[in-house]
NUGU-285636 format. One line per field, with one value per residue (C-alpha): residue in one letter; residue number from 1; x, y, z. Coordinates in steps of 0.02 Angstrom, whole numbers, plus 32768, in hexadecimal, padded with zeros to 4 digits. Last residue first. Example, Ala and Ser with C-alpha at 12.3 -4.5 7.8 and 13.67 -1.06 7.14 Angstrom:
% NUGU-285636
code (S / A)
pos (2 / 1)
X (82AC / 8267)
Y (7FCB / 7F1F)
Z (8165 / 8186)
***
This chain:
% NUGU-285636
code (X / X / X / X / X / X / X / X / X / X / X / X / X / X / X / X / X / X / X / X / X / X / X / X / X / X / X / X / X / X / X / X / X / X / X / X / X / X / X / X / X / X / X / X / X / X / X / X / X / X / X / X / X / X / X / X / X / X / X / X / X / X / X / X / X / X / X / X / X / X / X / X / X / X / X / X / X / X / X / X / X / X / X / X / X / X / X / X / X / X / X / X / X / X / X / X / X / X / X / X / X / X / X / X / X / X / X / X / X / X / X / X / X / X / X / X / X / X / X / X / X / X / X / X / X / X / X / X / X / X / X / X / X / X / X / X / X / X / X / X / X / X / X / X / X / X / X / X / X / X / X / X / X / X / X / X / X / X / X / X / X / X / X / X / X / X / X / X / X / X / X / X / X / X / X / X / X / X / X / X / X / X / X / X / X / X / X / X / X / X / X / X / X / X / X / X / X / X / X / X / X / X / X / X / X / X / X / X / X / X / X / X / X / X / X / X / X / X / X / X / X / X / X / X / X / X / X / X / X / X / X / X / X / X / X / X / X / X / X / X / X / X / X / X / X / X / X / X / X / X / X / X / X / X / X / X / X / X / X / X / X / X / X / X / X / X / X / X / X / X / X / X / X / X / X / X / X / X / X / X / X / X / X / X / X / X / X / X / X / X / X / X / X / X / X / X / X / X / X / X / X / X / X / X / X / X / X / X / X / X / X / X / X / X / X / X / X / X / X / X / X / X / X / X / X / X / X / X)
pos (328 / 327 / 326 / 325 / 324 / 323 / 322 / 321 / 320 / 319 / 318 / 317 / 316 / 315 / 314 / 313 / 312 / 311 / 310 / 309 / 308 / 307 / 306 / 305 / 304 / 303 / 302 / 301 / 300 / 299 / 298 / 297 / 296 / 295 / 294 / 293 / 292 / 291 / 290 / 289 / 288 / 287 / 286 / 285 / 284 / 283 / 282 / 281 / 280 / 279 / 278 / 277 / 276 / 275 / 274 / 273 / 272 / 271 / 270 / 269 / 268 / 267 / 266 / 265 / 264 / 263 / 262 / 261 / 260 / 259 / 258 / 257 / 256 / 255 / 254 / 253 / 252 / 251 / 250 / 249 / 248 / 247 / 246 / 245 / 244 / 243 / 242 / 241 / 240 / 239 / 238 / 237 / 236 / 235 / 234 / 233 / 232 / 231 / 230 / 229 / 228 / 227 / 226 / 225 / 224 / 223 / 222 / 221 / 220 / 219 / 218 / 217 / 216 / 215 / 214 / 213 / 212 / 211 / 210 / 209 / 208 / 207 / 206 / 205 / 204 / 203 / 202 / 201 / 200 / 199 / 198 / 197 / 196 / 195 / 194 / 193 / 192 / 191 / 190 / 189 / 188 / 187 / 186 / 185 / 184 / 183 / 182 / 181 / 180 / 179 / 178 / 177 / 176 / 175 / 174 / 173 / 172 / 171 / 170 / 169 / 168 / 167 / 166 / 165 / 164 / 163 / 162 / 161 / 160 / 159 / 158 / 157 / 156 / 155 / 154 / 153 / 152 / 151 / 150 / 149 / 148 / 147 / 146 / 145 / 144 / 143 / 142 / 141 / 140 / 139 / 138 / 137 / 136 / 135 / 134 / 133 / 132 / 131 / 130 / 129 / 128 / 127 / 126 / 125 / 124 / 123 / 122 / 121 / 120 / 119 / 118 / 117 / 116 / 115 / 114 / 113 / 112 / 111 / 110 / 109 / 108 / 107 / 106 / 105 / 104 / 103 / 102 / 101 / 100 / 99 / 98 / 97 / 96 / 95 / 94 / 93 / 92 / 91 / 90 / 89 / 88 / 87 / 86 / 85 / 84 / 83 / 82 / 81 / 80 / 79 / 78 / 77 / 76 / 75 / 74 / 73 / 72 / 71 / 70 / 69 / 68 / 67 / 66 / 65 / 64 / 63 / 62 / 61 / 60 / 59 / 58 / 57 / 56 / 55 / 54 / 53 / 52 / 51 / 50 / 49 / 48 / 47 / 46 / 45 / 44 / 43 / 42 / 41 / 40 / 39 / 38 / 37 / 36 / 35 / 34 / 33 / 32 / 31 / 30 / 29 / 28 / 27 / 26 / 25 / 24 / 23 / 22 / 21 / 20 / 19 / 18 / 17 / 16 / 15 / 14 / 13 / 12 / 11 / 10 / 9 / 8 / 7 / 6 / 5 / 4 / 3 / 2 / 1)
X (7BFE / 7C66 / 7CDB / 7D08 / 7D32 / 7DAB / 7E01 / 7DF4 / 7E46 / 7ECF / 7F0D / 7F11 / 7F7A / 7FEA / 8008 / 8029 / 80A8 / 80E2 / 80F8 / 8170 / 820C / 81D1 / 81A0 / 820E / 817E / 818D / 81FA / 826B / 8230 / 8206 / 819B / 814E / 8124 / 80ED / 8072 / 802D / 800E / 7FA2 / 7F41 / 7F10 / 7EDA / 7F90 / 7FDE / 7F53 / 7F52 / 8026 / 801C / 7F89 / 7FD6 / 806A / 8038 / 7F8F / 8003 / 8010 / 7F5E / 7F74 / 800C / 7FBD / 7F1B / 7F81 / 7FEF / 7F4B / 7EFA / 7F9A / 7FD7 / 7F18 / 7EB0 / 7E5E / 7DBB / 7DCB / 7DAF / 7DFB / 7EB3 / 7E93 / 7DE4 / 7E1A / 7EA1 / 7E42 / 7DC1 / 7E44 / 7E96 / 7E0F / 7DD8 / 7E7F / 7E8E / 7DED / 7DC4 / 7E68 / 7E3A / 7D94 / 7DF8 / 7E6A / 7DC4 / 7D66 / 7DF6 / 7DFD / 7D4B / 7D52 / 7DF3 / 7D76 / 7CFC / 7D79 / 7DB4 / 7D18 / 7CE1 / 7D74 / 7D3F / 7CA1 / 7CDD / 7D4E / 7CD8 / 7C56 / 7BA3 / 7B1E / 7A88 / 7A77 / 7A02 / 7A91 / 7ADC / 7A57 / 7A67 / 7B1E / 7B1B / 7A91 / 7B05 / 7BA5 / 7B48 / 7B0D / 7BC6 / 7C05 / 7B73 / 7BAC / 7C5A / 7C39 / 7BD3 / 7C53 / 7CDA / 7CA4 / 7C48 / 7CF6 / 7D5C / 7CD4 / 7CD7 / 7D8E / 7E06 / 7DA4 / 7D36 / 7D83 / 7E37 / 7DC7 / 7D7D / 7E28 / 7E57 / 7DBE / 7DED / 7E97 / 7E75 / 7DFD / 7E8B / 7F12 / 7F59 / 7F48 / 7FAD / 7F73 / 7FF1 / 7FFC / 8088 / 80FE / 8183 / 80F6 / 80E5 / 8180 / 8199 / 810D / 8062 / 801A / 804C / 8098 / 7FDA / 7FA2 / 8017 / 7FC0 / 7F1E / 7F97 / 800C / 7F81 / 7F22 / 7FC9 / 7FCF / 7F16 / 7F23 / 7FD4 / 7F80 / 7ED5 / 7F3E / 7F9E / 7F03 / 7ED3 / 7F6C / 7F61 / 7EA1 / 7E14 / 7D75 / 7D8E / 7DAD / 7D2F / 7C91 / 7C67 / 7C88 / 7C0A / 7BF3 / 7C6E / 7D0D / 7CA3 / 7CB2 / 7D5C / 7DAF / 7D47 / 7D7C / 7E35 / 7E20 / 7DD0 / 7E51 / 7EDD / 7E8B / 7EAC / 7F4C / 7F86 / 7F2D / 7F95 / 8022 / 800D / 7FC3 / 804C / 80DE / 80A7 / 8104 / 81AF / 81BF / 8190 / 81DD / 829B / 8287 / 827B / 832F / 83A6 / 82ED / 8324 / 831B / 8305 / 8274 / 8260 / 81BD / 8201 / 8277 / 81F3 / 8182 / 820A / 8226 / 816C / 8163 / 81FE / 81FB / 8158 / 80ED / 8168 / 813B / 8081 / 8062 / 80D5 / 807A / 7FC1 / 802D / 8048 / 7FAD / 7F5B / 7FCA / 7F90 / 7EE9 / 7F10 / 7F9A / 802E / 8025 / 803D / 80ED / 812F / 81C4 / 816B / 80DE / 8169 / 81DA / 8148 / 8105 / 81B0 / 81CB / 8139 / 815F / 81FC / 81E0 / 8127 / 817B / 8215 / 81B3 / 812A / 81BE / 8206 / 815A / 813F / 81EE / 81D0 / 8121 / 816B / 81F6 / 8187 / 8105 / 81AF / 81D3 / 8248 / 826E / 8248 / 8185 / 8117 / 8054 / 8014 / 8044 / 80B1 / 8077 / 8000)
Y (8550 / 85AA / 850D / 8534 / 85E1 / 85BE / 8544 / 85BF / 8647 / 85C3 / 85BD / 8653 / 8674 / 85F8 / 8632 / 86DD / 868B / 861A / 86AF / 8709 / 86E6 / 8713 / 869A / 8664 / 8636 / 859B / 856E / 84F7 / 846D / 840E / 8488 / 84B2 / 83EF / 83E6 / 8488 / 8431 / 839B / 83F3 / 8467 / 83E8 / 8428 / 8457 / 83C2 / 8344 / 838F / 83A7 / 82D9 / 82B6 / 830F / 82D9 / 8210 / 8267 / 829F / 81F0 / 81C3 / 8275 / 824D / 81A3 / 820A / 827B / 81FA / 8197 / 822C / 8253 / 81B1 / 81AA / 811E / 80A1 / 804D / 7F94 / 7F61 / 7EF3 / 7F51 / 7FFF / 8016 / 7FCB / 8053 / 80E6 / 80C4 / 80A3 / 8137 / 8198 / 814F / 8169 / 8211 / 8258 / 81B7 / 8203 / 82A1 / 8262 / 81F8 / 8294 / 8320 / 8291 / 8298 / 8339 / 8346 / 82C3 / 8312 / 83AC / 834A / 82F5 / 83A2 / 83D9 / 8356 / 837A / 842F / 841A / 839F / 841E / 84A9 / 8442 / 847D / 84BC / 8520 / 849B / 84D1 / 84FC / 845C / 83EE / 8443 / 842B / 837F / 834D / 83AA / 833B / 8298 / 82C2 / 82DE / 823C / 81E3 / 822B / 81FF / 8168 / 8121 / 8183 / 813C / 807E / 8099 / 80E2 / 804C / 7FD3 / 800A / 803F / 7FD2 / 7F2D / 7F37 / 7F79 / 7F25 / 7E77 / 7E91 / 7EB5 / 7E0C / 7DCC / 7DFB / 7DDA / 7D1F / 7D12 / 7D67 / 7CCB / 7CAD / 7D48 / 7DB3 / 7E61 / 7EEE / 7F94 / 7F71 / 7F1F / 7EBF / 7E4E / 7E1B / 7DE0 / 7D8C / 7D29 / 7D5F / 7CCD / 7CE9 / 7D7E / 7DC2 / 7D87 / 7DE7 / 7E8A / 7E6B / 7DFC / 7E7D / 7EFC / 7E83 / 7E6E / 7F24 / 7F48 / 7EBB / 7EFF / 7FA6 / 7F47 / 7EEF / 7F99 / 7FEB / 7F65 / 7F77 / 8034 / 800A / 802D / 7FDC / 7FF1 / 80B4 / 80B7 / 8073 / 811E / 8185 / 812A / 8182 / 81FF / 818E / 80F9 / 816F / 81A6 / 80ED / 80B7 / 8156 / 812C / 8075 / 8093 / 8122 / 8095 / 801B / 80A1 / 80BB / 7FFD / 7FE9 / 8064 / 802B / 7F84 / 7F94 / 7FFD / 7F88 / 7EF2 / 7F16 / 7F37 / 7E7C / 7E23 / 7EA0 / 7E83 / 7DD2 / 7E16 / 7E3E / 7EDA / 7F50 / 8010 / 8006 / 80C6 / 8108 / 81AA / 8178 / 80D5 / 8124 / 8193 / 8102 / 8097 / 812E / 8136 / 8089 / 8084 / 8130 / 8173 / 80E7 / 80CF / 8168 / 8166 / 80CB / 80FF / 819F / 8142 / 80D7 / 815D / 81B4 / 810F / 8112 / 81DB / 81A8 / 8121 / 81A3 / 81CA / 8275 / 82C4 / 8261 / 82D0 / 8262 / 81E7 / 825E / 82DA / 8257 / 8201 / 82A9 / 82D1 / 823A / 8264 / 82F5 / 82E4 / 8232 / 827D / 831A / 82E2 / 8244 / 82D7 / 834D / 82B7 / 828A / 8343 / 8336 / 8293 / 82B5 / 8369 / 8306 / 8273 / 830D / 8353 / 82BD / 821B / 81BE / 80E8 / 80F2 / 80C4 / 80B3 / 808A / 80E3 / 807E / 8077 / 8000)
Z (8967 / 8A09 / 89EC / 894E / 895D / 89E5 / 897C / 88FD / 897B / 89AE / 88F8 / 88EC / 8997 / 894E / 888A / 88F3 / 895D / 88C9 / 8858 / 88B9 / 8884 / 87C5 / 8747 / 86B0 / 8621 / 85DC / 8541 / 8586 / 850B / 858E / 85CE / 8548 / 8514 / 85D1 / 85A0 / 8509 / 8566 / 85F1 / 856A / 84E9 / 8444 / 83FA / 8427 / 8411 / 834E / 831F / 8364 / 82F2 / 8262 / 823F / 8241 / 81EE / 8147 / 810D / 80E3 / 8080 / 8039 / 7FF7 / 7FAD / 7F3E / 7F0A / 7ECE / 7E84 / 7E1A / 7DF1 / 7D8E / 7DD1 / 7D52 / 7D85 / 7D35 / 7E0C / 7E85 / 7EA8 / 7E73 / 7EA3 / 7F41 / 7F5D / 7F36 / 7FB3 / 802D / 7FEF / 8017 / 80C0 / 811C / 8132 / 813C / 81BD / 8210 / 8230 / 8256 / 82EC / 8314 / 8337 / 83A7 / 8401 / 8413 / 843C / 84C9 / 8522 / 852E / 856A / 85E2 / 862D / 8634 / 869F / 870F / 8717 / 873F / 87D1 / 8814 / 882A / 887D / 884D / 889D / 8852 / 87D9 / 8738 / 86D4 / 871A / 86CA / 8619 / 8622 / 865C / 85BE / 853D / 857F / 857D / 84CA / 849A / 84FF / 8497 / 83F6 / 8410 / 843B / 83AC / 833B / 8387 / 8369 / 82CD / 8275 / 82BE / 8284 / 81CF / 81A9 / 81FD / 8229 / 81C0 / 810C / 813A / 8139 / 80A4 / 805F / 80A9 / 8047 / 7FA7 / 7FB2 / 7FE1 / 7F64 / 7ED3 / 7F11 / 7E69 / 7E33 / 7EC5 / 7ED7 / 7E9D / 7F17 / 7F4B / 7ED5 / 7F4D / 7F8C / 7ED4 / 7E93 / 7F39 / 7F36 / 7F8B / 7FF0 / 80A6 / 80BE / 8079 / 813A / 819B / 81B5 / 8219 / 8297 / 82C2 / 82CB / 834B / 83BC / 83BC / 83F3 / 8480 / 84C4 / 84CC / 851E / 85A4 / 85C4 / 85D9 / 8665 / 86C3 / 86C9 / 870B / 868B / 86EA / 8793 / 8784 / 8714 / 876E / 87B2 / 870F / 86A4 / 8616 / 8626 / 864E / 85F4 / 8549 / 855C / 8568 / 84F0 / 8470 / 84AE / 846D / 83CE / 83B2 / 83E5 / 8370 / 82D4 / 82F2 / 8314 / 8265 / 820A / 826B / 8221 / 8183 / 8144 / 8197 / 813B / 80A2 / 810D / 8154 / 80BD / 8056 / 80A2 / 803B / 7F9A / 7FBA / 7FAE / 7FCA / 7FA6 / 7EEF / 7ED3 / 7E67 / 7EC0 / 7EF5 / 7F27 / 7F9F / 7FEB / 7FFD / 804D / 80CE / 80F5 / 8140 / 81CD / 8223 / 8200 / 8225 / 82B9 / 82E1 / 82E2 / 832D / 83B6 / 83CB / 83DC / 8454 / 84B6 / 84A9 / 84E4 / 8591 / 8585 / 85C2 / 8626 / 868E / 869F / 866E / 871F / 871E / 867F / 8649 / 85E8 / 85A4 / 855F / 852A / 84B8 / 847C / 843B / 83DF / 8385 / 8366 / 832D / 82C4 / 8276 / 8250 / 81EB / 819B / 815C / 812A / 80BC / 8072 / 8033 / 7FF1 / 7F8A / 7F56 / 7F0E / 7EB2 / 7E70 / 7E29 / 7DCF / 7D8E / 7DA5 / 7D16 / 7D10 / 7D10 / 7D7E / 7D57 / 7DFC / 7E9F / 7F21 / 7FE2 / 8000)
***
């Protein structure tokens, strides 16, 4: 899944612009990436269920980045990078893989989000750090096994082609593609968007009950906020990725099963945009999330210096909400 049709032995000026684009999308997607990993590691407030997923989200990402993209950029620019067919039944894999890890760990972080609004006294028992490691090592081991199955009848000749469909085994092509559809297209999109929506319509019906509350605790508004707000962002990355994804999967099986012909241009098009989200769903969870944006600051050592006396005054504010609170 990662070689257009129709190539031809020069490189052109379309190849060239593919090339670089694809460069600063493996540049971003390993830096960021990276970064986010370090940041969450490191930052002991972020260690949390919540953030375990964002991890592995990131890893998905990166490695996606890191070990995928690069023989796409070399192909583009028509360079032999393989020195045995063999090396492709490791590499061809690779797209399905980390595509699918991505997708699973959305699934898993809009679950995780919908029972912590949903049903926020049962949580704590539910998701357990031990538990959300079971379910990364779950997702993982899943994406392994979702992207092995064409090792096993395409020939060398044709592994090493992506993008070609083996002729001698066309049902079992068929119906692994069937299988991509469900598992990482159709049932990962109904998943989040059936929780999404609920989270959303549990968030209208809490706002409309505490407009009518006379007394409300400070901190728990703010906590549910907090995970509303951690809701919509997420909600934001998973149809960034369904935009992502969807068209060149479309694209893709019209290629492979179908008399449809693609033009280059439409399919490269489409494969650097399914590419573009490993840059892009880091540069998005950044930007939209206030606590990891100000550990990536931090880190970064671009946080404000404050004066010697900011932690008295920080303190006596402090101490006046406190005091707020409790007068509620």
């Amino acid at each position: 899944m990662n070689l257009s049709p129709g190539m031809h032995q020069g490189v052109t000026a379309g190849d060239i612009v593919q090339s670089v684009f694809l460069a600063l999308v493996i540049l971003m997607g390993v830096t960021v990436n990276s970064l986010i990993c370090l940041v969450i590691k490191r930052k002991r407030k972020l260690h949390t269920v919540f953030y375990s997923f964002l991890v592995s989200l990131s890893i998905s990402d990166l490695l996606h980045s890191a070990l995928k993209m690069p023989t796409t950029l070399l192909s583009t620019l028509r360079i032999l990078w393989y020195p045995h067919a063999s090396l492709c039944y490791i590499t061809t894999p690779f797209g399905v893989l980390f595509g699918a890890a991505t997708v699973f760990n959305l699934c898993a972080v809009a679950l995780n989000q919908f029972f912590i609004i949903v049903k926020p006294l049962h949580y704590p028992m539910m998701m357990t750090a031990k538990h959300a490691g079971h379910v990364i090592a779950g997702l993982w081991a899943g994406s392994v096994v979702i992207s092995l199955p064409p090792t096993f009848w395409r020939s060398a000749d044709t592994i090493c082609r992506s993008g070609a469909v083996s002729n001698d085994n066309y049902i079992s092509e068929v119906l692994y593609f069937s299988a991509l559809w469900t598992f990482v297209v159709i049932l990962p999109t109904f998943v989040m968007g059936a929780s999404y929506i609920k989270i959303f319509l549990v968030a209208r019906h809490q706002i409309f009950r505490e407009n009518n509350e006379l007394q409300v605790g400070l901190r728990a508004t703010r906590s549910r906020k907090r995970e509303f707000r951690a809701a919509a962002l997420l909600a934001l990355v998973g149809g960034v990725f369904i935009f992502c994804w969807l068209p060149f999967f479309i694209v893709q099986t019209l290629h492979k099963f179908s008399s449809v012909k693609i033009a280059p241009f439409y399919f490269n098009l489409f494969l650097c945009v399914m590419y573009s989200k490993s840059a892009v769903n880091p540069l998005l969870y950044t930007a939209l999330n206030k606590e990891l944006r100000k550990a990536l600051t931090h880190f970064l050592g671009f946080a404000r210096n404050t004066p010697p006396c900011s932690d008295s005054i920080r303190l006596k504010i402090q101490n006046g909400a406190k005091n707020v609170e409790s007068s509620l």
